[in-house]
N, C-alpha and C positions, 0 to 999 in steps of 0.2 A: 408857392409851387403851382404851376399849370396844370389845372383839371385834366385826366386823361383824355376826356371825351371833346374837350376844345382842341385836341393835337388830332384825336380821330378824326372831326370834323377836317380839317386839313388834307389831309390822307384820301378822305373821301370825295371834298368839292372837288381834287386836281382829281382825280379819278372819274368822275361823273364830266368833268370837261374835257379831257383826252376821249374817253371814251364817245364824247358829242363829235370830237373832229373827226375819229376816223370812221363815225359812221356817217358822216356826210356822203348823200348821195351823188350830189355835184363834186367833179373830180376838181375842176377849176377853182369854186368857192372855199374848198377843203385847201388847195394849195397856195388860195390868198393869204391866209387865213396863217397859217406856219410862215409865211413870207416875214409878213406883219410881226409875230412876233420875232424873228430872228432879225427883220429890221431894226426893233425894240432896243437890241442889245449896247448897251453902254452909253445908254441916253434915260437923264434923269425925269422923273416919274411924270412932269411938267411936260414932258414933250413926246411923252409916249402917244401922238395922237393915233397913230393909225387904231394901236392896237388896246385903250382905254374903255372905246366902249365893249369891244367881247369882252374884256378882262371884265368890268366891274357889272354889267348884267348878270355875268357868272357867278359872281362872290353873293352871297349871304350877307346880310345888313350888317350884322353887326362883324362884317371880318370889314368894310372901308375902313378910312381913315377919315380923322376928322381935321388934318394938319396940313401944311405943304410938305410932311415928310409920307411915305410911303407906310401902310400898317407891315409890325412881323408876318400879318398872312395875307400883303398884298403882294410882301417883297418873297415870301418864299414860293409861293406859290405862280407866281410871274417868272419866277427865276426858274422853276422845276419846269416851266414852259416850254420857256425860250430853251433848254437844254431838249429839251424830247423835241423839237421842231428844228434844233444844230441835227438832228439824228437822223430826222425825216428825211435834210437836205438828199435830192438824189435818189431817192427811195421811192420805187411804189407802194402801195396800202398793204400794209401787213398785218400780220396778228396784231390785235388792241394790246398796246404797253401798258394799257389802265387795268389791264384783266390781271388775275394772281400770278404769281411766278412763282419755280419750285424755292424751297425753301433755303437752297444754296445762294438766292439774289436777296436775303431778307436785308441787305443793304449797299451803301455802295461798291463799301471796302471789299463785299463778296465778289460784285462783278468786275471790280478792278483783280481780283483776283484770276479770274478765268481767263486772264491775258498776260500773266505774272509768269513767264517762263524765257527759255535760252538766253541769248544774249541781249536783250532788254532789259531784263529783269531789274537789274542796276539803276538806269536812267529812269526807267517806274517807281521802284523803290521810292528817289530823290522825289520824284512829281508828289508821289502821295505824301511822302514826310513835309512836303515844303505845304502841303494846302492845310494837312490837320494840323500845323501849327501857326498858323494863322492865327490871326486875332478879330481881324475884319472879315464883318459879313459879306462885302463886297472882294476882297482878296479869295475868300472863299470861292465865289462862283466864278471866278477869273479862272485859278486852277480846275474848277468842273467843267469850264467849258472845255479845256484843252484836253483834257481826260474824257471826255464823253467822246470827241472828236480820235484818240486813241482808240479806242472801245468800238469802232465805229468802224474804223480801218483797219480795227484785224480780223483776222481769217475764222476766228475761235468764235464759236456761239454763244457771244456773252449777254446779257438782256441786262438790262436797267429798269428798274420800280421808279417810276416816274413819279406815282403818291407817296409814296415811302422817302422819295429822294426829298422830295416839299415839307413833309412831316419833319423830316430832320433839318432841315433849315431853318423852319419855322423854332427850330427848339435853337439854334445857331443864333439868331436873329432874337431871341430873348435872353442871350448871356450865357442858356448851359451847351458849353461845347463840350467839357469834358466829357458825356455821357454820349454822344455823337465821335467824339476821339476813340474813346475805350472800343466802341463797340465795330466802328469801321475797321481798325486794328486790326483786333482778335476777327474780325472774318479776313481783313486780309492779307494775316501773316498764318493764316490756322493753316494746320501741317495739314498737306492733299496728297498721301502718299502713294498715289497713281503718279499726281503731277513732279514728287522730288523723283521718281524713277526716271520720267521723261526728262526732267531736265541733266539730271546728272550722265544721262548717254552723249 
C-alpha cells in the first residue's frame, strides 16, 4: 500500500507548480510555458524536450525516474499539467486552479458533474463510462483530455482541482483504479436535486 503522505506529496508539488505558473509576472514567459506543455501532449517522455527541464527542476528527487520509462509521479503529475494548460488555452490569468475549491470539486467525477444536464447528458454519460473503464493509464488521460476540453466549453462554472486531479492518477498509474472508479462515480452520479428539477423541465 502507498504511504498516504507519498500521494499527499503529489497533490501538493502539482500545486506549488500551478501555482508558480500563474503567478508568473511575465505574461509572455507564463504563456510559453503552458504552450510547452500542451506541445508535450502525446509524445513520449524522450522527446518531451521543450517541456523536461520545467518539469524535472520542479519534481522532488526522489519522485524522477531512474529508467527510460517515465515515474507514476513523473506521468501523473505531467499529465495533470498538460490538462490544466488544454484549460488555459485561450484564457487570460485567472483565479489559481492550485488554490482550494468548494468541496463539490473534491474530484473529477464532481466537476464532470456540474456540466451533467439536458440534452447532453447521455453523450457524457458514455464519455465518463468509457474513461473509468479503462485499463490504461494512458487511454485514461486520452478521455481527460477531451473531457477537460468539454468542461471548458460549457457555460456552467465548473472548476477542476488540478492536484487532486495528479493525486488520482498518480494512484491510476500504480494499479489502484478501483478506488479512483468508486469515488469519481459516487460524485458524479450523486443525486443534485436542484440539478434533477432543472433537468426534468
Amino acid at each position: 500500500m502507498i504511504a498516504e503522505s507519498e500521494k499527499r506529496k503529489v497533490l501538493k508539488t502539482t500545486k506549488r507548480i500551478i501555482s508558480y505558473i500563474e503567478n508568473i509576472s511575465d505574461e509572455s514567459k507564463r504563456k510559453a510555458i503552458l504552450a510547452r506543455l500542451r506541445n508535450s501532449i502525446n509524445k513520449p517522455l524522450s522527446e518531451k524536450f521543450d517541456v523536461l527541464p520545467f518539469l524535472f527542476e520542479n519534481l522532488p528527487g526522489e519522485f524522477l525516474g531512474t529508467t527510460d520509462e517515465a515515474s507514476s509521479e513523473e506521468k501523473s503529475i505531467l499529465s495533470a499539467l498538460q490538462l490544466y494548460a488544454l484549460s488555459k488555452q485561450g484564457k487570460g490569468r485567472t483565479q489559481n486552479e492550485g488554490d482550494d475549491v468548494p468541496d463539490k470539486f473534491l474530484s473529477f467525477g464532481a466537476s464532470l458533474r456540474a456540466i451533467r444536464e439536458g440534452d447532453k447528458m447521455e453523450a457524457l454519460d458514455r464519455r465518463f463510462n468509457a474513461m473509468i473503464t479503462s485499463d490504461d493509464f494512458s487511454e485514461w488521460v486520452v478521455h481527460l483530455r477531451h473531457l477537460v476540453k468539454l468542461i471548458k466549453s460549457s457555460e456552467k462554472n465548473a472548476r477542476v482541482d488540478y492536484p487532486r486531479l495528479a493525486e488520482d492518477l498518480f494512484w491510476i498509474a500504480r494499479g489502484y483504479k478501483t478506488n479512483v472508479r468508486l469515488q469519481w462515480s459516487r460524485d458524479y452520479y450523486r443525486m443534485n436535486f436542484k440539478g434533477e428539477e432543472e433537468n426534468e423541465k
